[in-house]
SEZATI-114230 format. One record per residue (C-alpha): residue in one letter; x, y, z. Coordinates in steps of 0.05 Angstrom, whole numbers, plus 5000, padded with zeros to 4 digits. Example, Ala and Ser with C-alpha at 12.3 -4.5 7.8 and 13.67 -1.06 7.14 Angstrom:
SEZATI-114230
NODE  res     x     y     z
NODE    A  5246  4910  5156
NODE    S  5273  4979  5143
END
This chain:
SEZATI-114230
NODE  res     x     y     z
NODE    X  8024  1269  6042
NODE    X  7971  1252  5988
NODE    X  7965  1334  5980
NODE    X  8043  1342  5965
NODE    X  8038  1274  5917
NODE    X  7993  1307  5881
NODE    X  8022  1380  5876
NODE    X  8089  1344  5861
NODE    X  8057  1311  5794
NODE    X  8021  1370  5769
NODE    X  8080  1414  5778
NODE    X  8134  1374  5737
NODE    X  8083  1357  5687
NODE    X  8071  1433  5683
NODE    X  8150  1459  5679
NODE    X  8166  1397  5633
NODE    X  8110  1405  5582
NODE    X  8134  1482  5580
NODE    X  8207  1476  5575
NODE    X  8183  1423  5513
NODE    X  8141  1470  5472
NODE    X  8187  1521  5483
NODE    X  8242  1478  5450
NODE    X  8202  1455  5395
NODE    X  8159  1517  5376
NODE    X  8162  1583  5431
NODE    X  8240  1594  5417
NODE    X  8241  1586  5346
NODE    X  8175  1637  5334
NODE    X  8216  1689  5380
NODE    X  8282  1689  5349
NODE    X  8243  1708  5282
NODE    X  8204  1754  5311
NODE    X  8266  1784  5343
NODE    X  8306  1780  5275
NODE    X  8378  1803  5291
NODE    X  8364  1821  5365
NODE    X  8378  1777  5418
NODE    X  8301  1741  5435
NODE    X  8280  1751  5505
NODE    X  8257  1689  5554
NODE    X  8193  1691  5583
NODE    X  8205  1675  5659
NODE    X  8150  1621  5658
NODE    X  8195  1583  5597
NODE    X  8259  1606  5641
NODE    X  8237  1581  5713
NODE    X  8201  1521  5672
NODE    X  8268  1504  5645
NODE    X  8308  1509  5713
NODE    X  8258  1470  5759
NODE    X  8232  1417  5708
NODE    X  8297  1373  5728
NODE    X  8292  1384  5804
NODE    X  8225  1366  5802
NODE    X  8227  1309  5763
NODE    X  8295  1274  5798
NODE    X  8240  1293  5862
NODE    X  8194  1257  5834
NODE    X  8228  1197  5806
NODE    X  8267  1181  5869
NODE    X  8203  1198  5923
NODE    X  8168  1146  5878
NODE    X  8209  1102  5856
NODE    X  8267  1093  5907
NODE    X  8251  1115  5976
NODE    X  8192  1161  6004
NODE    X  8198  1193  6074
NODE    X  8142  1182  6116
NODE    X  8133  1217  6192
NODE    X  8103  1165  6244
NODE    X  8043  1205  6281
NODE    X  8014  1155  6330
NODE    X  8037  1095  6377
NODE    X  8015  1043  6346
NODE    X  8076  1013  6325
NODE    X  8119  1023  6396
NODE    X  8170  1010  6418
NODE    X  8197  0995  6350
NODE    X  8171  1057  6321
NODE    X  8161  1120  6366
NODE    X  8118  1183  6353
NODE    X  8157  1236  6323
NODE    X  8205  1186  6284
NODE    X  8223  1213  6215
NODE    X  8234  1147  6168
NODE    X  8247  1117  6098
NODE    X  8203  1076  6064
NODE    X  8232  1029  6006
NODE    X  8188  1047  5948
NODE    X  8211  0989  5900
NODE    X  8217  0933  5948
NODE    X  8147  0899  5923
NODE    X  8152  0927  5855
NODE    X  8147  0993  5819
NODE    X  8082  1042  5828
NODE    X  8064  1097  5796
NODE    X  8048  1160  5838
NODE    X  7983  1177  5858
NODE    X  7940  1116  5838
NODE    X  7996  1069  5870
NODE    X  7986  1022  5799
NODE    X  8041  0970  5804
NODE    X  8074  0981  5727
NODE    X  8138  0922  5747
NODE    X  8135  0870  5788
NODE    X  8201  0857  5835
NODE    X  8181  0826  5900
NODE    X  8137  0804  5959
NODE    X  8124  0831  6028
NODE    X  8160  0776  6076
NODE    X  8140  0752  6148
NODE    X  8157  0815  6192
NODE    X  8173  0874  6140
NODE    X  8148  0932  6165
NODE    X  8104  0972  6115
NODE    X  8063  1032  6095
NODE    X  8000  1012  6060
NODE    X  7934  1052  6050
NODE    X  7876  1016  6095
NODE    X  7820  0986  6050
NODE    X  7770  1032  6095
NODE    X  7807  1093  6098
NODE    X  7839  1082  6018
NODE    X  7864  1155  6024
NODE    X  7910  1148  6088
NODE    X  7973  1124  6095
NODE    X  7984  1072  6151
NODE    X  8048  1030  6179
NODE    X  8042  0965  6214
NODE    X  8079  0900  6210
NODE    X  8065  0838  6171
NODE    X  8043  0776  6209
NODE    X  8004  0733  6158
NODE    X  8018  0714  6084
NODE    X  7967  0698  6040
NODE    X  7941  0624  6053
NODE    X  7967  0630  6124
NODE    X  7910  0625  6188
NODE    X  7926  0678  6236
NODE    X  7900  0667  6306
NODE    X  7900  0722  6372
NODE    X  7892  0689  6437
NODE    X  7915  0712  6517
NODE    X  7963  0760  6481
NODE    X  8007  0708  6435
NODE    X  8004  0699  6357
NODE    X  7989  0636  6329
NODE    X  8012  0630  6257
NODE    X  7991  0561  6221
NODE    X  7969  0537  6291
NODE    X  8039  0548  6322
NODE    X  8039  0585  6380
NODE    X  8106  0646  6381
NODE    X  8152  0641  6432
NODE    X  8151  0713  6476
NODE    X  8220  0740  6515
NODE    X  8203  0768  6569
NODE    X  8239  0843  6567
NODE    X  8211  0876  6639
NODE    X  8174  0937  6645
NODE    X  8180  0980  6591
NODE    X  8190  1057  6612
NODE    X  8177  1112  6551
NODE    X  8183  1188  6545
NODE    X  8159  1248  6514
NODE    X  8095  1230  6475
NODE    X  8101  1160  6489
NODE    X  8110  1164  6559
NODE    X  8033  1138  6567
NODE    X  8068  1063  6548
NODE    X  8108  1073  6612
NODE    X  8090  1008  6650
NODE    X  8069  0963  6592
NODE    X  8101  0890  6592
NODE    X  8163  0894  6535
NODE    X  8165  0825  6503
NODE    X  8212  0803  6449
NODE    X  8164  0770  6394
NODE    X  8207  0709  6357
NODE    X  8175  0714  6289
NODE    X  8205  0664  6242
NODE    X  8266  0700  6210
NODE    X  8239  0773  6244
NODE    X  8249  0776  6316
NODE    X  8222  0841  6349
NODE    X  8200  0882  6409
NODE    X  8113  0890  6428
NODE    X  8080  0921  6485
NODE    X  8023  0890  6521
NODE    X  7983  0924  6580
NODE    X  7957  0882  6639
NODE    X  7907  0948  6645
NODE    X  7863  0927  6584
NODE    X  7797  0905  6581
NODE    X  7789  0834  6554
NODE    X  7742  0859  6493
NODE    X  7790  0901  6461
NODE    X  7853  0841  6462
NODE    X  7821  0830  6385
NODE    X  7825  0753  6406
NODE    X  7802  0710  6342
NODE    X  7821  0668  6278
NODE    X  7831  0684  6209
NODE    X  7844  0661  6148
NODE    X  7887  0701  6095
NODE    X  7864  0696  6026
NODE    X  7908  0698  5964
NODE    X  7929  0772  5949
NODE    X  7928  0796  6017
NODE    X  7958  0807  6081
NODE    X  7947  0805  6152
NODE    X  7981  0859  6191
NODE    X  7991  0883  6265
NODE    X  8013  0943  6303
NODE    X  8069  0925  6350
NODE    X  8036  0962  6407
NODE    X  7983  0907  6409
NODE    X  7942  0945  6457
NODE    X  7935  1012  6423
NODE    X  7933  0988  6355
NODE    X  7876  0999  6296
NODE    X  7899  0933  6255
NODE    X  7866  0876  6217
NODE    X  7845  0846  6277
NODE    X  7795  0907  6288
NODE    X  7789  0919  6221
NODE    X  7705  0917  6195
NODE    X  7681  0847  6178
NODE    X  7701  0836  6102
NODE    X  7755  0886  6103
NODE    X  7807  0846  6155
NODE    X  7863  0830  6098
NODE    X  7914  0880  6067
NODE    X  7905  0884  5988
NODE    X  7975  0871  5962
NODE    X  7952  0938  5907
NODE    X  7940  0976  5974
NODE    X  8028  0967  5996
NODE    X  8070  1036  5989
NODE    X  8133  1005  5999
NODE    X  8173  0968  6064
NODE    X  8193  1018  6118
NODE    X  8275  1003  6135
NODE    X  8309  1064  6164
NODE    X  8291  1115  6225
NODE    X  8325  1184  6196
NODE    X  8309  1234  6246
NODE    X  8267  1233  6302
NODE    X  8233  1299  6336
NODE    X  8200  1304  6396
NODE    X  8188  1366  6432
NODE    X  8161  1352  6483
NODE    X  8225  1298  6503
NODE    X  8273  1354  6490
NODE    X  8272  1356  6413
NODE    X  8320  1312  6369
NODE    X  8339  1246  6393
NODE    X  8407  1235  6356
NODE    X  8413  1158  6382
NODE    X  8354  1145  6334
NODE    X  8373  1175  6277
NODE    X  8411  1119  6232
NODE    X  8375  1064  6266
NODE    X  8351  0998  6223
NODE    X  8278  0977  6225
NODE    X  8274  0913  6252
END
């Protein structure tokens, strides 16, 4: 989406700085050129003038209120699912300006649970989705498949076998668990089929500024846990906003649009 970010900047930049010299200089050197006939429009002024406001309402409200985002992997099911179209809240931890993602107002904090879509530290040009776990000054810890936040162990529901379809049918048979996060209860997958050296088991400790964050799919899941040594955290600069509404969802090979997903909250 970086591509289209990009693109969409350049373009209203273009159209607006047109539509402006036009106004202040371009017009007023045709209509004395033209004397008492009526002065022509170039098309670039007159298709500068007409898009320049599309593009920039575009732009204001992709950056500055809510940014769709298209989930591509499993990483975050059964909450998310591949093929889910959703909304990501783009002033929820403050306002950023497109492109270089520089905070310009500050409004608020990621919060145990929230759902975002951050760029990874190792991979700054990506755009990534997993869930919050750990706030800064908070020790994290991954042992026999339960989170331990401040030493605390999370209490798991037990939710049976969990059965998926279309691309996600590969999760059929994981255990579906109901994860009592303080304030954030939610649903995570865990496979009884997976090697003990790829659990992530360990302990960290969050350091002012960042965050530590895990898929919900805790088996299939490229989060801080796996993250390289010195890079485990989230950078708060690195957030793109808190994901909060599934608006489509497309899967073709599970018989296309799934209309009991679309309108559905993030939990």
């Amino acid at each position: 989406m970086r591509w289209f970010e990009i693109a969409l900047v350049v373009l209203t930049l273009f159209t607006g700085l047109v539509w402006l010299l036009d106004k202040l200089w371009w017009r007023k050197q045709r209509e004395s050129r033209a004397g008492l006939l009526e002065a022509k429009e170039p098309v670039l002024v007159d298709y500068s003038r007409a898009f320049f406001p599309v593009l920039a309402a575009v732009l204001c409200l992709r950056s500055f209120v809510a940014e769709p985002f298209r989930i591509p992997s499993s990483s975050m099911m059964p909450t998310l699912l591949i093929g889910d179209f959703i909304l990501v809240n783009k002033f929820a931890y403050g306002l950023r300006l497109p492109i270089n993602n520089h905070k310009i107002v500050e409004i608020g904090e990621p919060e145990r649970g929230d759902v975002v879509v951050f760029h990874p530290p190792q991979y700054p040009k990506q755009d990534w989705i997993k869930r919050v776990i750990g706030l800064p000054g908070d020790t994290i810890a991954y042992r026999d498949n339960t989170v331990y936040i401040n030493g605390e162990a999370l209490r798991y529901v037990d939710g049976g076998r969990y059965v998926g379809k279309g691309r996600g049918a590969e999760a059929t048979g994981a255990h579906l668990l109901f994860e009592q996060l303080p304030g954030r209860p939610h649903p995570v997958l865990e496979r009884d089929d997976v090697p003990f050296f790829m659990q992530g088991e360990g302990e960290w400790q969050v350091p002012p500024g960042y965050y530590f964050v895990m898929g919900d799919n805790r088996d299939n899941s490229e989060d801080s846990r796996f993250w390289p040594d010195g890079m485990h955290f989230l950078p708060e600069e690195n957030l793109r906003g808190k994901a909060f509404l599934v608006w489509m969802h497309w899967d073709g090979s599970a018989g296309g649009v799934d209309f009991d997903r679309i309108g559905s909250d993030i939990p």
